[in-house]
Steps between C-alpha positions, in 0.01 A plus 500: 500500500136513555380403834255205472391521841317872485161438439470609127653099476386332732259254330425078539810497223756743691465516864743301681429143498723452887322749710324191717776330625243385753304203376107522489309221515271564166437274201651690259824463674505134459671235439803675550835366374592139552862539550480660844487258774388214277690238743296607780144567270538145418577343815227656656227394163645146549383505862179625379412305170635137728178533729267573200406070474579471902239430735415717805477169697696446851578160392645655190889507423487837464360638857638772588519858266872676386615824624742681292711825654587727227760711616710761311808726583306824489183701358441475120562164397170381385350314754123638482555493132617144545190390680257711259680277201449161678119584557460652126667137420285270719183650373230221509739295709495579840354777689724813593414664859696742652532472917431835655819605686563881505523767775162620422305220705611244755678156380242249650272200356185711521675766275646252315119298449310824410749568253511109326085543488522859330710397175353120484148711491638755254718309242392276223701220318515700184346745297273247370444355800285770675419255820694609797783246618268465843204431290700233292662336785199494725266303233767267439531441862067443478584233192751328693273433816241368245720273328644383801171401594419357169774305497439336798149437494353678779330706241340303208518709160156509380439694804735719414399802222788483267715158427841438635721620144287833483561600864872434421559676182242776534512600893629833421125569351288255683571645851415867363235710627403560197469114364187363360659182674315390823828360631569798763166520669501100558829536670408772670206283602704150591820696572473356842456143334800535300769578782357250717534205233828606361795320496725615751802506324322795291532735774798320655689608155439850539604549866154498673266262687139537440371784676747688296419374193083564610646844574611587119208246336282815702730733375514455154169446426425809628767641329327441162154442578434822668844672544405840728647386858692173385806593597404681858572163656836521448584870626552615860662170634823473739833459385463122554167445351643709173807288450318200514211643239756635301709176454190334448404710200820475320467157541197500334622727193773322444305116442404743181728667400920546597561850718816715505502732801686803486705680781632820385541900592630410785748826534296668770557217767873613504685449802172392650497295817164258486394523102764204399345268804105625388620432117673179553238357677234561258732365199599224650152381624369529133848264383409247746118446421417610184722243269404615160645899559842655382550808788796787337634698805676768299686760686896670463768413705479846758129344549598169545767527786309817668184318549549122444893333535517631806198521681337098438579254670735239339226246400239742341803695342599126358133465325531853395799455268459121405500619163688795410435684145771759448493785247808593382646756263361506154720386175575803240231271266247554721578846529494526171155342431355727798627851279350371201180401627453851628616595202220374335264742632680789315542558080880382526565194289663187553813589365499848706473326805727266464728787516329674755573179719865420385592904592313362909742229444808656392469847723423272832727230426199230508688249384797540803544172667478793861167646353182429721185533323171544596149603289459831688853610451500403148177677456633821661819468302261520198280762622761697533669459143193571381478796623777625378521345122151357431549687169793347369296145523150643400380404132254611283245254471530230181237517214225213568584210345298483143397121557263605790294726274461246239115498440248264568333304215123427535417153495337500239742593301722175569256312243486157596756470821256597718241205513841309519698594758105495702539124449775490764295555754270211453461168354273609222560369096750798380354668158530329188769584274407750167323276270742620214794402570826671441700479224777250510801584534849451258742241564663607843861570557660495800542803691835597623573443847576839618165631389355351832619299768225257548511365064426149462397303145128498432410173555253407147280249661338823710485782252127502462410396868522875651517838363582854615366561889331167554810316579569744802171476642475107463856540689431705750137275564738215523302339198732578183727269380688679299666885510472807310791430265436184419191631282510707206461869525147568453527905440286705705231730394643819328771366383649629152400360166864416459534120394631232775857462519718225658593768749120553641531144567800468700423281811580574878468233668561490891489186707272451805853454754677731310841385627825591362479899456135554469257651715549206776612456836863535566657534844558837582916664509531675810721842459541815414382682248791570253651803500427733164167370442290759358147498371448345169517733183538469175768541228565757296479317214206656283146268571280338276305774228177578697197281336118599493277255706290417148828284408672422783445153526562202708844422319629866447430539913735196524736648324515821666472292856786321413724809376437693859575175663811509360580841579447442853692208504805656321459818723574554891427273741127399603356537843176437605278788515219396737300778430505518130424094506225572691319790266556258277339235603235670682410699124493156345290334732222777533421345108365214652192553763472151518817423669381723815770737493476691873769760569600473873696685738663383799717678792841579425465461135584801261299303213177307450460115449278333218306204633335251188306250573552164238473139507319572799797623725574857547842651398647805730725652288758739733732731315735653817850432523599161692686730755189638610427189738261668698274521228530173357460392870203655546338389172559120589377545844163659330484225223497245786220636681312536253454154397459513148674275269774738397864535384719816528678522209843724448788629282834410511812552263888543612433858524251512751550087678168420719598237716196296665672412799439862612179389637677235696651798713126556603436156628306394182581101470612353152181334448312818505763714253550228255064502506477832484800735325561438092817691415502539157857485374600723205835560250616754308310380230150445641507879622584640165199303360341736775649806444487497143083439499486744760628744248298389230204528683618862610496624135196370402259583805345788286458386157189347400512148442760459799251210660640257242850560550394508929370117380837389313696655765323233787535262236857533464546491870312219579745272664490815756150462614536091473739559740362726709155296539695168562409311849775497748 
């Protein structure tokens, strides 16, 4: 057997995927799986997310912060990972700081100060959010005091630079040392002013009387009007005087923004005599006066009694454990999921690991009610199966699916859908209609039932109102009263010369709700997917003679629609392939500039999203499976802050369920799922519809002519992209 470890294989696709067994705190190691230690991931985010509308007030309900000791049996069971996963989640949320408690330096508020000031100075809310979390707390700190004094009249506005609503929605730039805004330099100027004639429940609320608060009003303009030496105030103090600065600046973060304060590494204090007093203390002084803060303790049991059970005394051991997170042993599941998302990183498909993982579960008995599991033995269970049979699992890599080559059709060549679908954008007149119009029609007969799921009568009164593409953009607009199948096929440029038959005519009408069967909103069956699901093929049976483009028309690609419908209807079971959907739908929609197609990636997702923008809202289209939760997590919690008017939209059939109230497991209310998520229900039927064009449009993608049958194929979908555009 060859030996994939010697170097001659050791590439990105063969090396073993288990070697760190040791987490590392790095993006690209994130989210991480959901199942392990989800209990205590979302007790902890609860905690967090409830002070997000609180109030840093004294009077407040809420005054006084949570402290949560995470404690588990031994080394390995994902605690640093579990605190690198609640930060990842958080994001915008709350701020993540990390108290500085290590054998390296001393456990004492001055240590403990110098460290809060170094990441508030070096971390910024987000990528796109290059301002540094001291920079963005600090000037909202500066708009506060001038409200405050706004508000109460000690400061009339029209001597103030910039008007109450700008200084509260735009203090982030105002206060900037780079602003064109005058704002800074006139409190600089009346700084003095302003602390005198506030009201004192403004610095009562964050802790302070007034000196203090003249003490930060100093600091913090300094801090962004001329920055060099800011911050020297606020070094070289006493263990007293750094306590008391220190609570006093969390205080002031927090009235901004939530913090979650991190205790961990704390291995080297083992069997240590003072460090569980020195860390208690400073812990428990941030609990008691800085309400809006969540402070993890996380440590394993040999730390716990060698440095704190036995060594506090009874009442700060009492505060210490109020509220006691314990990480226990992880399910086979979760096992599982961690394999194959290491997995992931190699050439093995889905299918080989899934085997890979059942042989972990057989050969170590995961599923043995005596079995203890944690991520680093499961990992080094793996690593060292892999080791010794990575070949057995390895496959050669799949041929590229054809759909993602299809090419790319020039505008121009779309004749006259272009100036069309532009209309969506705006409220402009859409083009005028061909002034010869087409030829009518013969007599039409009703369609059979099975040729498409969403057949309706033509209603006569409406033939003549719409043709061909205008109904869909009047639709999608919100203007058209009618739909595409209630008009008469008006054939599309290049077309054959063949004569109209009752066929070319056949309506497809969908309705707006699309209830019973169609493209609507069900509610989503939780379970399993079926055993013996496989991906969808095709019969044997012999398909359709192969047609030139010059006369294929609209009713022969009908007809052929309808035959490989059948075929995958009469064939094995359908399951939703998110990927192929997606090529799709992405190929499809590149057609169209005017519907703003953007391709966007987001952490933890294998694929891309498509994000249109029509009848003024924008669609986020995701296309990863509803088990992924971390992913759909994230891109809620990103759709939120961004404020646009937006729905997510996803897939669901029986073969791959999404059920919404995932997000509920997150702390996302009702109100803001039902506003935000559009799970778009699907049968067996609707994804043959899919699957079939999917395969038409994979013959034709390099035959000249192929942009007309591209046109009939959106055409024939369109209760899809109805759908898909509908408001929430």
């Amino acid at each position: 057997m060859r030996d994939f470890t010697s170097p001659r294989f050791m590439d990105q696709t063969t090396a073993n995927p288990f070697l760190e067994d040791v987490f590392v705190d790095h993006p690209a190691n994130l989210p991480g799986v959901g199942r392990v230690h989800h209990q205590v991931f979302a007790q902890v985010l609860e905690a967090v997310e409830s002070l997000h509308g609180s109030t840093g007030s004294i009077n407040s309900p809420i005054n006084i912060g949570r402290l949560f000791l995470v404690t588990a049996p031994e080394a390995g069971f994902g605690k640093s990972h579990l605190v690198a996963r609640l930060r990842d989640h958080l994001g915008t949320i709350a701020s993540t700081l990390v108290l500085p408690f290590d054998r390296s330096r001393p456990v004492a508020w001055p240590v403990a100060l110098s460290s809060v000031l170094r990441q508030l100075s070096g971390m910024s809310r987000s990528r796109n959010h290059p301002v540094s979390l001291m920079e963005e707390f600090s000037r909202y700190f500066l708009s506060r005091l001038v409200l405050n004094a706004l508000a109460s009249g000690s400061i009339r506005e029209r001597d103030c630079p910039e008007d109450a609503a700008r200084v509260r929605q735009d203090f982030a730039l105002l206060f900037g040392r780079d602003s064109e805004s005058k704002i800074l330099p006139w409190v600089d100027k009346r700084s003095a002013d302003l602390v005198r004639l506030s009201n004192p429940d403004f610095a009562r609320n964050l802790g302070m009387g007034q000196s203090e608060l003249g003490f930060w009003t100093r600091v913090f303009v300094d801090l962004n009007q001329r920055e060099e030496g800011s911050l020297d105030q606020l070094r070289g103090l006493s263990n007293g005087e750094a306590k008391e600065r220190l609570l006093q600046l969390l205080r002031i973060a927090t009235d901004c923004r939530p913090v979650m304060l991190v205790a961990d590494g704390l291995d080297g204090f083992f069997d240590s005599e003072t460090a569980g007093m020195e860390i208690t203390e400073i812990v428990n002084g941030i609990r008691e006066k800085v309400p809006r803060s969540v402070t993890l303790v996380c440590l394993n049991d040999d730390v716990w009694s060698s440095v704190f059970k036995h060594r506090l005394p009874s009442a700060w051991l009492d505060r210490l454990n109020g509220e006691t997170a314990r990480l226990r042993s992880i399910s086979p599941e979760a096992a599982i999921d961690l394999i194959k998302s290491r997995l992931k990183r190699t050439r093995v498909s889905e299918t080989a690991a899934g085997r890979f993982a059942d042989r972990l579960s057989d050969d170590h008995l995961w599923v043995d009610a005596g079995t203890k599991l944690s991520p680093r033995s499961v990992l080094r269970q793996a690593a060292d199966l892999w080791r010794r049979e990575a070949g057995a699992f390895i496959n050669h890599p799949s041929e590229e699916d054809e759909v993602a080559s299809i090419m790319e059709e020039p505008l121009s060549n779309l004749t006259d859908k272009a100036e069309f679908f532009t209309a969506l954008q705006d409220d402009r007149p859409l083009p005028p209609l061909p002034s010869t119009p087409p030829p009518l029609p013969a007599p039409l007969e009703a369609a059979p039932a099975s040729q498409n799921p969403f057949f309706v009568a033509p209603s006569r009164m409406r033939e003549s109102e719409l043709a061909g593409i205008d109904s869909i953009i009047n639709d999608i607009r919100g203007s058209g009263k009618t739909v595409l199948s209630e008009s008469p096929d008006a054939r599309l440029s290049g077309a054959t010369d063949l004569p109209a038959s009752p066929a070319e005519t056949s309506p497809f009408v969908s309705h707006p709700n699309f209830q019973a069967g169609e493209l609507g909103i069900k509610s989503v069956r939780n379970g399993e997917i079926p055993a013996g699901f496989t991906s969808p093929t095709f019969s044997a049976a012999p398909p359709a003679p192969a047609r030139e483009l010059r006369t294929l028309t609209r009713a022969s690609l009908e007809q052929l629609l309808g035959e490989y419908e059948r075929d995958l209807l009469s064939g094995s079971a359908l399951i939703l392939d998110l990927d192929r959907l997606e090529r799709f739908i992405r190929e499809l929609g590149r057609q169209h500039t005017a519907l703003g197609q953007q391709e966007e990636r987001y952490p933890s997702s294998r694929t891309i999203c498509l994000r249109w923008n029509a009848r003024g809202q924008s669609v986020l289209t995701g296309f990863e499976s509803p088990r992924n939760v971390y992913f759909w997590n994230n891109l809620l919690q990103q759709s939120l802050a961004s404020n646009r008017k937006e729905k997510i939209a996803a897939f669901s059939h029986h073969s791959e369920p999404f059920d919404p109230s995932l997000f509920s497991s997150f702390g996302f209310s009702p109100a803001v799922i039902q506003g935000r998520i559009d799970i778009i229900e699907m049968n067996d039927r609707e994804l043959a519809m899919i699957y079939a064009a999917e395969k038409i449009l994979t013959e034709v993608k390099n035959l000249p002519g192929s942009e007309n049958v591209i046109q009939w194929i959106a055409l024939h979908l369109d209760p899809l992209w109805r759908r898909m555009i509908q408001p929430v």
